[in-house]
MOPAC internal coordinates of N, CA, C and O (Angstrom, degrees):
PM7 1SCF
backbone

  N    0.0000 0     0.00 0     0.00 0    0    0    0
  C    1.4499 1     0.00 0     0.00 0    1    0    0
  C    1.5229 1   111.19 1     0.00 0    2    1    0
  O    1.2310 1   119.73 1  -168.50 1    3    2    1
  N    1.1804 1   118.12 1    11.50 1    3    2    1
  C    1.4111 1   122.25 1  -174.17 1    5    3    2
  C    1.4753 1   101.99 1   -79.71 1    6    5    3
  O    1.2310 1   120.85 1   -40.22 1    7    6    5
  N    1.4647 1   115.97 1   139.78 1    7    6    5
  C    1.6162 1   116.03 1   173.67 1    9    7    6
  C    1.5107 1    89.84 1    70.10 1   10    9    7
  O    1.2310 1   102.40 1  -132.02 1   11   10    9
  N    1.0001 1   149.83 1    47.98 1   11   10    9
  C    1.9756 1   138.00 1  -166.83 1   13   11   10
  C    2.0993 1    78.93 1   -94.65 1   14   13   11
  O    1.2310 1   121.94 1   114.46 1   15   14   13
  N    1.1080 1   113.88 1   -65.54 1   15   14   13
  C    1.9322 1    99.50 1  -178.04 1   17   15   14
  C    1.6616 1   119.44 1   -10.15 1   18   17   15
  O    1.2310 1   133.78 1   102.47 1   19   18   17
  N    1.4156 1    90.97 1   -77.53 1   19   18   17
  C    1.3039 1   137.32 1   165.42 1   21   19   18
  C    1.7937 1   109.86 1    -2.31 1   22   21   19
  O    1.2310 1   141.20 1   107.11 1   23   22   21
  N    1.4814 1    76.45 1   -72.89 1   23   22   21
  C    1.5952 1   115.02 1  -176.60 1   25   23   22
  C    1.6664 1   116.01 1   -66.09 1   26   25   23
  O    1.2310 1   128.02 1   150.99 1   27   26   25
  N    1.7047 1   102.16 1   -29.01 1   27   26   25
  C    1.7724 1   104.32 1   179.02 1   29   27   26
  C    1.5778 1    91.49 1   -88.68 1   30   29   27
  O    1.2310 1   110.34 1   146.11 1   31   30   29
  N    1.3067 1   135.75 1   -33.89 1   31   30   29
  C    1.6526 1   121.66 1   179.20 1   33   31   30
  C    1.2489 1   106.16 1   -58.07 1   34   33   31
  O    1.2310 1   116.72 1   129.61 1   35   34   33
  N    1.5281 1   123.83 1   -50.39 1   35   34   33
  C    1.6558 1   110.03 1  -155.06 1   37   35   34
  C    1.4858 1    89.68 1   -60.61 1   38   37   35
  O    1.2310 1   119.68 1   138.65 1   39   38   37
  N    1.3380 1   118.22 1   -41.35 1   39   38   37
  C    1.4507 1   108.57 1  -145.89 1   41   39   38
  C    1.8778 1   111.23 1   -79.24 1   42   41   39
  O    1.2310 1   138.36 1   161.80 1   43   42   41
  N    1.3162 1    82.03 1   -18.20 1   43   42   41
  C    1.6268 1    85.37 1   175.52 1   45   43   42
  C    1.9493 1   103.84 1   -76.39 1   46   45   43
  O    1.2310 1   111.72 1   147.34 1   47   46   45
  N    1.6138 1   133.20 1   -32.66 1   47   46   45
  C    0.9894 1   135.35 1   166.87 1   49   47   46
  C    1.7495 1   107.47 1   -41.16 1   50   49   47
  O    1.2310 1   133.63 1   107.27 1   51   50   49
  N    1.5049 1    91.27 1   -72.73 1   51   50   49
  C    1.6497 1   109.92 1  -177.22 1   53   51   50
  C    1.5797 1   112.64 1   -24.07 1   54   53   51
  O    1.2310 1   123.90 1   115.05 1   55   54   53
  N    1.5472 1   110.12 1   -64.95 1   55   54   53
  C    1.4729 1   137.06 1   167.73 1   57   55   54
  C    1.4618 1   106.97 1   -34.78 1   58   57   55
  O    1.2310 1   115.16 1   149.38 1   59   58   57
  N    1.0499 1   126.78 1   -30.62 1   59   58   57
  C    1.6739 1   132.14 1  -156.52 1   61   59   58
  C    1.9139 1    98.68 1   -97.62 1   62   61   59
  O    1.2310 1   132.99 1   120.91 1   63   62   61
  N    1.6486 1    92.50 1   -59.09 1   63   62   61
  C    1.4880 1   104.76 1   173.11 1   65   63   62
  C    1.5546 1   108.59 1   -43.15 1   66   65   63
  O    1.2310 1   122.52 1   109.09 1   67   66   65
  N    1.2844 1   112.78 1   -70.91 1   67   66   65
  C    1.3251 1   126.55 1  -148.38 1   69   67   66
  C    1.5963 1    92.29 1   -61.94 1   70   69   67
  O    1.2310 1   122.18 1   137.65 1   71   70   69
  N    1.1792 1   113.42 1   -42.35 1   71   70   69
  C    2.0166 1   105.52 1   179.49 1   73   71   70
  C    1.0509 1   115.60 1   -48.33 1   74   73   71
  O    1.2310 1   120.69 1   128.28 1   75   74   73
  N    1.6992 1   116.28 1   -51.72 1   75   74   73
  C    1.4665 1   120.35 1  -169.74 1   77   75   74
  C    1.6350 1   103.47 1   -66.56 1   78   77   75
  O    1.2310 1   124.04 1   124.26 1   79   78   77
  N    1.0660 1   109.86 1   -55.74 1   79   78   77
  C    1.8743 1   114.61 1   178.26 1   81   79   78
  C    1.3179 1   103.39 1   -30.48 1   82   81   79
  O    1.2310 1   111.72 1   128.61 1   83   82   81
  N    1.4556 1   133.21 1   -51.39 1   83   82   81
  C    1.5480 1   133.25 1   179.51 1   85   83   82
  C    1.4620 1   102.70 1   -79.32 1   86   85   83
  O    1.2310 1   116.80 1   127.23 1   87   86   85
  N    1.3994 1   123.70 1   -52.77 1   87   86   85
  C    1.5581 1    89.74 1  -172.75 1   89   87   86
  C    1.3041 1   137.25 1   -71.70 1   90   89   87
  O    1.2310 1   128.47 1   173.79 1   91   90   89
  N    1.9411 1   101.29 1    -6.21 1   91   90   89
  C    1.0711 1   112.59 1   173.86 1   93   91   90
  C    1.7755 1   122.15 1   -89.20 1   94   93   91
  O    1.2310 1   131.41 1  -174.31 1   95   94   93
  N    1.6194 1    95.59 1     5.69 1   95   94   93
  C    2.0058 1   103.75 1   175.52 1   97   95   94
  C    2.1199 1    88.69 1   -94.49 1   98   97   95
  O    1.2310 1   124.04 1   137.18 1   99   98   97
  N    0.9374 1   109.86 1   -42.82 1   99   98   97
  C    1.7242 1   117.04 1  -169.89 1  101   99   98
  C    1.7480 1    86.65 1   -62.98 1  102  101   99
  O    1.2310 1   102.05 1   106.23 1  103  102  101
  N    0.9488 1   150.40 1   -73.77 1  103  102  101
  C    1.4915 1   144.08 1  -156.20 1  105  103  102
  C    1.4535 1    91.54 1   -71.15 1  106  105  103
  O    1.2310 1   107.13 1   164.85 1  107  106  105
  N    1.4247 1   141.57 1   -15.15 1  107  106  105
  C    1.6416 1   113.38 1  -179.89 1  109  107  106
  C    1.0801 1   102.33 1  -108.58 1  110  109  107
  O    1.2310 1   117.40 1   178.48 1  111  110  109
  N    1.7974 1   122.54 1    -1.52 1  111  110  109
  C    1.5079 1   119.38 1   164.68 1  113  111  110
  C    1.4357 1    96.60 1   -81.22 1  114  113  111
  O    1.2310 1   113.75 1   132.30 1  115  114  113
  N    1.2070 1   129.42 1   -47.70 1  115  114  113
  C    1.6239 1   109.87 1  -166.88 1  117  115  114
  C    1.5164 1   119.07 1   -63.65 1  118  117  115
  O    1.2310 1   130.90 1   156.84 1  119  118  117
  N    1.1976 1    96.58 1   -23.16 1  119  118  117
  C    1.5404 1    99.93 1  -169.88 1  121  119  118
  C    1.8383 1   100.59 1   -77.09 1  122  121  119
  O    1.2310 1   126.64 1   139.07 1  123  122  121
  N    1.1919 1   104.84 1   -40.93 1  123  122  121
  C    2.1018 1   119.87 1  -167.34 1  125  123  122
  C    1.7534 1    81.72 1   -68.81 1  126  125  123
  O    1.2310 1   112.19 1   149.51 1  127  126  125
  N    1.3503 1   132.34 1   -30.49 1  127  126  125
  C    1.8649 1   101.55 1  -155.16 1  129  127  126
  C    1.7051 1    60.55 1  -123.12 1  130  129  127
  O    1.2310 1    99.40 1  -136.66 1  131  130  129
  N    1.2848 1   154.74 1    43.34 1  131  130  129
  C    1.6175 1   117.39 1   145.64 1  133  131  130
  C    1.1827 1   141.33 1    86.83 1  134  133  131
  O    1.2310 1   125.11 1   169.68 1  135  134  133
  N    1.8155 1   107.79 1   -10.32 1  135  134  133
  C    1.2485 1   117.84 1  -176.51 1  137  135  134
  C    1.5457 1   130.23 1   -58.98 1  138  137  135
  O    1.2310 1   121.31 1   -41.92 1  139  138  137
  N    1.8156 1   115.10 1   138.08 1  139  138  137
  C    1.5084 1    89.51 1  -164.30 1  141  139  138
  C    1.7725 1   130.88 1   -79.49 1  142  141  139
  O    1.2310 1   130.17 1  -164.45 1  143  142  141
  N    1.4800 1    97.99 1    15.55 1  143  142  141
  C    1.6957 1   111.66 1   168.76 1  145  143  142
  C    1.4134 1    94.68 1   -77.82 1  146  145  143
  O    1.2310 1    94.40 1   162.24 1  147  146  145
  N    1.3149 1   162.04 1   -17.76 1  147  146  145
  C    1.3034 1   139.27 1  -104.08 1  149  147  146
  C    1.8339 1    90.31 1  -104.00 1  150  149  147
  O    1.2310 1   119.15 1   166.41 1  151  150  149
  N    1.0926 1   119.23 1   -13.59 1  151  150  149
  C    1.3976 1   129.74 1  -160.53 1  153  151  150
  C    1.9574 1   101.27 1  -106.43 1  154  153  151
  O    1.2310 1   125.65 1   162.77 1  155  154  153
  N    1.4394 1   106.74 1   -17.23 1  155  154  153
  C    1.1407 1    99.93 1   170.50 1  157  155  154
  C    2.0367 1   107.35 1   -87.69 1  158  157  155
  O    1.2310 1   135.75 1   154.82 1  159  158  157
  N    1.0655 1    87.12 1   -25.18 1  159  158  157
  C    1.7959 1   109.97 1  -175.98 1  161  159  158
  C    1.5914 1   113.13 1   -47.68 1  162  161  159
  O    1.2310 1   130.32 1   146.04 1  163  162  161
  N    1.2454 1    97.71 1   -33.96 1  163  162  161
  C    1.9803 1   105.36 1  -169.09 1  165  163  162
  C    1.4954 1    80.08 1   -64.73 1  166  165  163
  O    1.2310 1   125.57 1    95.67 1  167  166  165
  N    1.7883 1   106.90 1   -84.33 1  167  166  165
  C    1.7452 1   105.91 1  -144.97 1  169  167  166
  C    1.6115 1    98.92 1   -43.53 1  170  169  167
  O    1.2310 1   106.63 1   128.59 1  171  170  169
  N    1.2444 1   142.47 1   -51.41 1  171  170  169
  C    1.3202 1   138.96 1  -136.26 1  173  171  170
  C    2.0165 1    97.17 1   -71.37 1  174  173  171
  O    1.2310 1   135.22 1   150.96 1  175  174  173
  N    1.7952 1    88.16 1   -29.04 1  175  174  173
  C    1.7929 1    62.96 1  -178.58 1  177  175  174
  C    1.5874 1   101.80 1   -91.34 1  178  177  175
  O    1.2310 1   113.37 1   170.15 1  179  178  177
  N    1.3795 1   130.14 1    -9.85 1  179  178  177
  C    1.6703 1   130.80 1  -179.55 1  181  179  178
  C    1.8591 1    85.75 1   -55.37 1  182  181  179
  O    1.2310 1   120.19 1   109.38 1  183  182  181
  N    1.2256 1   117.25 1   -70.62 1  183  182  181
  C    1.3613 1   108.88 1  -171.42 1  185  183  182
  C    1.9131 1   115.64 1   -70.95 1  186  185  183
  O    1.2310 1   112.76 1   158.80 1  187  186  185
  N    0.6275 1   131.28 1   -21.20 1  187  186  185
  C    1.3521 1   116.62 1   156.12 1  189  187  186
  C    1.6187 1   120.00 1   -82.70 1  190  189  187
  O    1.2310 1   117.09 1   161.64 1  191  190  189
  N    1.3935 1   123.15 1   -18.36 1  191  190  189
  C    1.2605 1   118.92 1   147.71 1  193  191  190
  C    1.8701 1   118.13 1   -56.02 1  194  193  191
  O    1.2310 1   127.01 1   155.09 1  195  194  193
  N    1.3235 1   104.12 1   -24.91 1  195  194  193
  C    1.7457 1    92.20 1  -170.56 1  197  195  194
  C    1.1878 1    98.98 1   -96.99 1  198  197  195
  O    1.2310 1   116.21 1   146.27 1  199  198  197
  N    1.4264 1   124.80 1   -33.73 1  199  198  197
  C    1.2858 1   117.52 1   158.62 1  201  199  198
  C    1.6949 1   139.34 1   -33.55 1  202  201  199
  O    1.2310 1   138.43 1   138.19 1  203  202  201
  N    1.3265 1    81.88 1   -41.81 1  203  202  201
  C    1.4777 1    91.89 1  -177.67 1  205  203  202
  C    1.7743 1   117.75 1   -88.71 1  206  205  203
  O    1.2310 1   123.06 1   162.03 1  207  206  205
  N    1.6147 1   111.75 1   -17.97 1  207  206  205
  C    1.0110 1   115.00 1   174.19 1  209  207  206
  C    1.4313 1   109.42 1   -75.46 1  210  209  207
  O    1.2310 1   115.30 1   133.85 1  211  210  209
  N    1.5288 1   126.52 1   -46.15 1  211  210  209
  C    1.6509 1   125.95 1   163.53 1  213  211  210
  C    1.1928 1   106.78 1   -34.08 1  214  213  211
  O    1.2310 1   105.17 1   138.63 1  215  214  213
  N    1.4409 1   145.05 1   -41.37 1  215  214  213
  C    1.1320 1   133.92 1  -174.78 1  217  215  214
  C    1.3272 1   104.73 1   -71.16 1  218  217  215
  O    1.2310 1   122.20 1    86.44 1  219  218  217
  N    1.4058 1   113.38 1   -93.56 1  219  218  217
  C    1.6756 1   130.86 1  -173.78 1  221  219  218
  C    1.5968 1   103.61 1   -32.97 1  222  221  219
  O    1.2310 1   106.76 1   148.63 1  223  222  221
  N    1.3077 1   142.24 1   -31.37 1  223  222  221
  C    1.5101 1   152.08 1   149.36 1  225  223  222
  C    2.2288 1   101.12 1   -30.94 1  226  225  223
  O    1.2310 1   135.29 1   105.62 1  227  226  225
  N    1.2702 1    88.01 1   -74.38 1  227  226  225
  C    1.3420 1   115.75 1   176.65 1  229  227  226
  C    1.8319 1    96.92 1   -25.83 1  230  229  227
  O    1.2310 1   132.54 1    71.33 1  231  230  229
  N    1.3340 1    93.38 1  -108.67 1  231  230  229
  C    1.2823 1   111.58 1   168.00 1  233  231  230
  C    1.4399 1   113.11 1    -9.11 1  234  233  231
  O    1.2310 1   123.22 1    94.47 1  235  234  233
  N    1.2730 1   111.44 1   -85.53 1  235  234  233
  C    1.4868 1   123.38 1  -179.31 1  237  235  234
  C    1.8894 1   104.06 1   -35.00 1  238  237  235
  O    1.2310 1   108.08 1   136.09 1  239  238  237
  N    1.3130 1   139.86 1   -43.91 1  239  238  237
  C    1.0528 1   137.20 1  -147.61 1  241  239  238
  C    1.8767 1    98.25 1   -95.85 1  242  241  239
  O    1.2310 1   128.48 1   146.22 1  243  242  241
  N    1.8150 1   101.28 1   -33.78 1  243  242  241
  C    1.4350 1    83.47 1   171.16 1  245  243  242
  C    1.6093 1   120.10 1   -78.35 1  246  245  243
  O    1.2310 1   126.41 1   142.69 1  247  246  245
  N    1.3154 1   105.29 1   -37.31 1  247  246  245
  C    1.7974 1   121.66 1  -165.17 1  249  247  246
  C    1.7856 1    82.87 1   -52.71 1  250  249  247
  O    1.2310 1   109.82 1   146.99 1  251  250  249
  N    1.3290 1   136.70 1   -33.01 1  251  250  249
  C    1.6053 1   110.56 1  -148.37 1  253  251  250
  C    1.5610 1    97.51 1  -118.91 1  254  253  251
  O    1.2310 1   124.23 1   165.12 1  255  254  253
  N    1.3761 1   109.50 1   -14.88 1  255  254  253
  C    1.7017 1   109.74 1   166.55 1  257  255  254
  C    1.5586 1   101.81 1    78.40 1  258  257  255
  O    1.2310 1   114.79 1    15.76 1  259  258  257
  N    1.3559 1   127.47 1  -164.24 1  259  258  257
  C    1.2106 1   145.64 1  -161.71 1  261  259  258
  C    1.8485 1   112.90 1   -42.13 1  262  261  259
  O    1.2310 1   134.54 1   138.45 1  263  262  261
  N    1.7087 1    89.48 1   -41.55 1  263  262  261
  C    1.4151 1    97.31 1   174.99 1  265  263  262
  C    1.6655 1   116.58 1   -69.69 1  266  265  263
  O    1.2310 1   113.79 1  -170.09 1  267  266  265
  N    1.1428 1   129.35 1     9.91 1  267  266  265
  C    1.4489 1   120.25 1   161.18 1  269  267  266
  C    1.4859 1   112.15 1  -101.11 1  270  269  267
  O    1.2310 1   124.54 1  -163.55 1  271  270  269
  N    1.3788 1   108.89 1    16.45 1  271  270  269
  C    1.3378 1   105.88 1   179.89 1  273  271  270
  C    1.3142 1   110.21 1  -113.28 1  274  273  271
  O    1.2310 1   122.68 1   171.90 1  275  274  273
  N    1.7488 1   112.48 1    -8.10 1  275  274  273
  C    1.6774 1   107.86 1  -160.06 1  277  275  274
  C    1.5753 1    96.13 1   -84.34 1  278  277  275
  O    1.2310 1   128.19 1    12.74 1  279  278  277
  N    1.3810 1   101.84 1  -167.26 1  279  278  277
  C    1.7678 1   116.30 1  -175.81 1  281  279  278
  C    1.1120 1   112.16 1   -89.45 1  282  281  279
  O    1.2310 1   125.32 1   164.51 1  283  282  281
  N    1.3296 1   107.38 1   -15.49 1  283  282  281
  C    1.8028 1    99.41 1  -139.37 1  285  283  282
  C    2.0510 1    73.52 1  -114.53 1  286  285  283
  O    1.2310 1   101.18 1  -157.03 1  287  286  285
  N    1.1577 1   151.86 1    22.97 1  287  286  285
  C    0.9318 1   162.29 1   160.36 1  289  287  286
  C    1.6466 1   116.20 1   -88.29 1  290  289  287
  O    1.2310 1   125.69 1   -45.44 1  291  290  289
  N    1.3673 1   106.66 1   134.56 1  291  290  289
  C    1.5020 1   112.24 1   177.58 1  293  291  290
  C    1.5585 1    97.80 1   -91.77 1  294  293  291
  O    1.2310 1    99.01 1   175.20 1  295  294  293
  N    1.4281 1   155.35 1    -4.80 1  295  294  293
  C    1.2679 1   134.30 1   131.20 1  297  295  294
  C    1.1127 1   134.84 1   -65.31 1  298  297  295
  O    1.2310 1   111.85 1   139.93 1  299  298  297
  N    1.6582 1   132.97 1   -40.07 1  299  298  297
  C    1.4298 1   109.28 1   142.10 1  301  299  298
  C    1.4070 1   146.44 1   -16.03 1  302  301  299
  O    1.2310 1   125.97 1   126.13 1  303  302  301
  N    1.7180 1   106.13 1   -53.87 1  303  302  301
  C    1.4506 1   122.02 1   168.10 1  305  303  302
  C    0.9942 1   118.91 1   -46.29 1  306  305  303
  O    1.2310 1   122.73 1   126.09 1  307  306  305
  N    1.8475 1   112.37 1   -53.91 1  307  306  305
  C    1.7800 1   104.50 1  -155.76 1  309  307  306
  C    1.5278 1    87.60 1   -89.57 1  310  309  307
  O    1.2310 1   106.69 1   149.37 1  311  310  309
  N    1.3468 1   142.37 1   -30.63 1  311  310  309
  C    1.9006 1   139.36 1   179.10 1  313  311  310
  C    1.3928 1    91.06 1   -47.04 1  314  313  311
  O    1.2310 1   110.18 1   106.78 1  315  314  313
  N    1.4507 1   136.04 1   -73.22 1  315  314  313
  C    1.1866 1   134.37 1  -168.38 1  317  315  314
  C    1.3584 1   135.28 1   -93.02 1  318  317  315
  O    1.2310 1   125.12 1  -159.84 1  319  318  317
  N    1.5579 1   107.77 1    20.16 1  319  318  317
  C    1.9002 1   118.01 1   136.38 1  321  319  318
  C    1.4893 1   120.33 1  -131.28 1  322  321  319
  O    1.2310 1   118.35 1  -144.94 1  323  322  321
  N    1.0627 1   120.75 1    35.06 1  323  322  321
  C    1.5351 1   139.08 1   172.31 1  325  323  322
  C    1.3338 1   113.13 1   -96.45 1  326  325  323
  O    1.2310 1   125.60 1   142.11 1  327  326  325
  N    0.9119 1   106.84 1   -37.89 1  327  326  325
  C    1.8747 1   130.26 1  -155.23 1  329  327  326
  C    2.2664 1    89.00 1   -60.64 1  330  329  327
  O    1.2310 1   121.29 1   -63.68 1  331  330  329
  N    0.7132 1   115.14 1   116.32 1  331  330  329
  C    1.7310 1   118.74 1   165.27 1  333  331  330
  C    1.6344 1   120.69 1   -63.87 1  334  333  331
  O    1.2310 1   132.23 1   -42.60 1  335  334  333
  N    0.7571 1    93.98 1   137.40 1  335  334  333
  C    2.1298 1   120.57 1  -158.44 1  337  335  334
  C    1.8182 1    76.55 1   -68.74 1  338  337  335
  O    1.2310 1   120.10 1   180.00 1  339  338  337

């Protein structure tokens, strides 16, 4: 139980990843065999992709503290040009 916090963030990250990874294999199967959802398929994973990045963003910014905020950091970078217009 040591680190158990810790342990409910990654897994809530993980959880976020692992959705998009499938909805994003289901939208390149519909699109590869033709199906006629396949066009509803893109946006749903664009928005469950951004969804899921607000989270894992989230996470990432508390688990690493001050340092996800500096410049000179490659999480700073991708938090603050990831973010959707």
């Amino acid at each position: 139980s040591s680190f158990q916090g810790v342990q409910f963030q990654l897994t809530d990250a993980e959880v976020e990843r692992s959705g998009v990874d499938i909805l994003a294999k289901h939208a390149l199967w519909s699109i590869a065999t033709d199906q006629p959802h396949a066009a509803d398929d893109a946006p749903a994973l664009r928005m469950g992709a951004i969804e899921a990045a607000d989270v894992v963003f989230r996470v990432c910014h508390q688990l690493h503290g001050a340092v996800g905020f500096c410049d000179e950091t490659t999480l700073s970078w991708l938090s603050r040009y990831s973010q959707p217009l």
